[in-house]
C-alpha positions as CSV (number, residue, x, y, z in Angstrom):
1,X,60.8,29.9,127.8
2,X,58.7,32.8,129.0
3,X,62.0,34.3,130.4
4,X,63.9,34.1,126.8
5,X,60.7,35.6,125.3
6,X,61.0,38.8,127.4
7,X,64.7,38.9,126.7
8,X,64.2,38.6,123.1
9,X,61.4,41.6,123.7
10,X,63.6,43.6,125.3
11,X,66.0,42.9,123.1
12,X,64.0,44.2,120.2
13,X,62.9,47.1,122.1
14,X,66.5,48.1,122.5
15,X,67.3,47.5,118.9
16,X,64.5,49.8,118.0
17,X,65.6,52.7,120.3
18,X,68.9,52.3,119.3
19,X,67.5,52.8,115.7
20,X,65.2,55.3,116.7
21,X,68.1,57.0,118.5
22,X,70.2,56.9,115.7
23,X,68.1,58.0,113.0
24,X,67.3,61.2,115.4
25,X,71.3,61.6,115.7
26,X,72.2,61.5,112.5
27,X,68.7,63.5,111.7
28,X,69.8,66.3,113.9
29,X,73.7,66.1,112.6
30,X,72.1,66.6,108.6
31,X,70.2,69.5,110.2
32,X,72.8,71.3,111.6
33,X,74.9,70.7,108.6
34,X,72.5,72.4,106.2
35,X,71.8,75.3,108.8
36,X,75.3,76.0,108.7
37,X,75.4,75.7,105.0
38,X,72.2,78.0,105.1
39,X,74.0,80.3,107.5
40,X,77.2,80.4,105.4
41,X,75.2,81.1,101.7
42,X,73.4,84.0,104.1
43,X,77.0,85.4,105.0
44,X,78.4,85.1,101.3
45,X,75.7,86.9,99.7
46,X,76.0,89.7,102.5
47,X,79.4,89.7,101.7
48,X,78.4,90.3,98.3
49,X,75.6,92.8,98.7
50,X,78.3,95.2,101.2
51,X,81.1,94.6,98.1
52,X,78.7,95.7,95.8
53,X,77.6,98.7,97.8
54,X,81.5,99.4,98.6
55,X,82.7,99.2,94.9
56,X,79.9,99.8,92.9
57,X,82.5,100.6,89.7
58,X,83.7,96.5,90.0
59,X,81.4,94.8,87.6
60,X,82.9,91.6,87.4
61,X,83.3,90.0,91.2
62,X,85.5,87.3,91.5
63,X,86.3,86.9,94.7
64,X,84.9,89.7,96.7
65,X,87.9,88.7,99.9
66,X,90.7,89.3,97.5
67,X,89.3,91.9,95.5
68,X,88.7,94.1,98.3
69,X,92.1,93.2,99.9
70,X,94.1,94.2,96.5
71,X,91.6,97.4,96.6
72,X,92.8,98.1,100.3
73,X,96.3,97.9,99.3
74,X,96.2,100.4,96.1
75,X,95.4,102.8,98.5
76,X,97.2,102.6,100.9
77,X,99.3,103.0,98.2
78,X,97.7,106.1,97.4
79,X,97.6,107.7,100.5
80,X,101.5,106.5,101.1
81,X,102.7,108.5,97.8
82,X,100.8,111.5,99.7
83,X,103.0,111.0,102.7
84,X,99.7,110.2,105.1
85,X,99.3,106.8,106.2
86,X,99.7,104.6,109.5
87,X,103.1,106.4,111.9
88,X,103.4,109.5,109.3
89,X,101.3,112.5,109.1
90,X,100.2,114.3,105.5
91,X,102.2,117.1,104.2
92,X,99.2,119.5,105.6
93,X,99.3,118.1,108.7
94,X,103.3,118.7,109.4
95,X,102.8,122.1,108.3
96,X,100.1,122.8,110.7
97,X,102.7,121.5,113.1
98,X,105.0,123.6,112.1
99,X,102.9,126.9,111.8
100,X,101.5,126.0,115.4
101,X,105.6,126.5,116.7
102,X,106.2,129.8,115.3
103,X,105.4,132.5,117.7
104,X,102.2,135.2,117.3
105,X,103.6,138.1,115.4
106,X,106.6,136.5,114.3
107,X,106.9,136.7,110.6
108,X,108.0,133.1,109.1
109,X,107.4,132.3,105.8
110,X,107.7,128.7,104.7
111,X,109.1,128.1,101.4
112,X,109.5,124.5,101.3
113,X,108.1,121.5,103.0
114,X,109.7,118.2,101.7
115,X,108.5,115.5,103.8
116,X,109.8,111.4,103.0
117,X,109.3,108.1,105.1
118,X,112.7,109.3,106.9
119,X,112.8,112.6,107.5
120,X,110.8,116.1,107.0
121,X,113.1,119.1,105.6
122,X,111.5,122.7,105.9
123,X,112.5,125.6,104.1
124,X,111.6,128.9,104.5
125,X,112.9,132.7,105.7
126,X,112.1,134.7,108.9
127,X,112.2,138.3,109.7
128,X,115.1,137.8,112.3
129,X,118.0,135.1,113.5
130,X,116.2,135.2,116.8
131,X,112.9,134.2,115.4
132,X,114.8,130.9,113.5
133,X,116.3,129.8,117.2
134,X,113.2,130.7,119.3
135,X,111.3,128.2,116.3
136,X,113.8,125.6,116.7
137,X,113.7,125.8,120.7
138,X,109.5,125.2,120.0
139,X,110.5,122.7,117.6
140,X,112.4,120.9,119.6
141,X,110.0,121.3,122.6
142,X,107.4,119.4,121.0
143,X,106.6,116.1,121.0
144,X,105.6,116.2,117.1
145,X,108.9,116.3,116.1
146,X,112.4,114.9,117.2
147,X,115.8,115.1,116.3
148,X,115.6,118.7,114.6
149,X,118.8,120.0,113.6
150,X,119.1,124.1,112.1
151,X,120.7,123.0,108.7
152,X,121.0,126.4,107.4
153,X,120.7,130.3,108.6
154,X,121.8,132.6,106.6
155,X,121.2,136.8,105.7
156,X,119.3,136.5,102.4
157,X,120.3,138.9,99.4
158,X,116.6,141.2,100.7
159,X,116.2,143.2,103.8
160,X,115.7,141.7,106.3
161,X,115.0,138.4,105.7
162,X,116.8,135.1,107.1
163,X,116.7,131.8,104.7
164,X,116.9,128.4,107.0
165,X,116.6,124.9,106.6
166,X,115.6,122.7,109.4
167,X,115.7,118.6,109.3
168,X,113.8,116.5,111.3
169,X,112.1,113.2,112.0
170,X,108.5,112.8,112.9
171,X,107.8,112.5,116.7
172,X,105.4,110.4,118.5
173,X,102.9,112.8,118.7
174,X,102.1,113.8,114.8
């Protein structure tokens, strides 16, 4: 008899650390479930507060994710119709390029810089024939640019002056 007494003790000692034990796990899982709740409210109002600070013209925010991805998108938009953007350089930049070819005290005088996803077209006259092929030799040279090709060289109607047209793609470098 004694012996099924301390069984049945033991027995309700482990029931009640079992309960004990259980109410502390699923105490501890409620916890870490509103912490992370906490932590998430935390992130969304950041979210919020940097949108805000970003894009202080959007009154109406919707979904701050989506709103700044469609912004992200117009422009790159913008910057693509100004030839910039990821691989390409802007219109300024080529012609940097292109002034940094042409030889000190050569006179070059670019006319026309056309400049598309495929290909950049320069226009423009120089004082000699030389001074074209000595800018298509740098031209080539440099790692900006690839695939040039001297479209057109010709003796312009003034003195002295030689139209061309060079094509080219955009190198690795630019």
């Amino acid at each position: 008899m004694q012996k099924a007494q301390r069984a049945r003790g033991r027995l309700k000692f482990l029931i009640s650390y079992a309960i004990i034990l259980g109410i502390l796990g699923v105490s501890a899982f409620l916890l870490n479930i509103y912490l992370q709740e906490r932590k998430y409210r935390d992130l969304k109002s950041q979210i919020r507060k940097e949108f805000s600070q970003a894009l202080p013209e959007v009154k109406r925010v919707v979904n701050e994710l989506q709103q700044m991805k469609a912004r992200v998108q117009e422009e790159r938009a913008k910057l693509g119709s100004l030839g910039g953007g990821p691989g390409g350089g802007s219109p300024l930049e080529i012609l940097r390029e292109v002034s940094l070819m042409i030889e000190p005290g050569a006179k070059v005088r670019v006319t026309e810089l056309l400049v598309d996803s495929e290909s950049i077209e320069v226009n423009g006259e120089a004082d000699s024939f030389d001074t074209v092929n000595q800018l298509k030799a740098r031209l080539d040279q440099s790692g900006n640019f690839k695939d040039v090709q001297l479209k057109t060289a010709r003796a312009s109607s003034l003195e002295n002056v030689i139209e061309f047209k060079f094509q080219m793609k955009q190198g690795a470098g630019g």
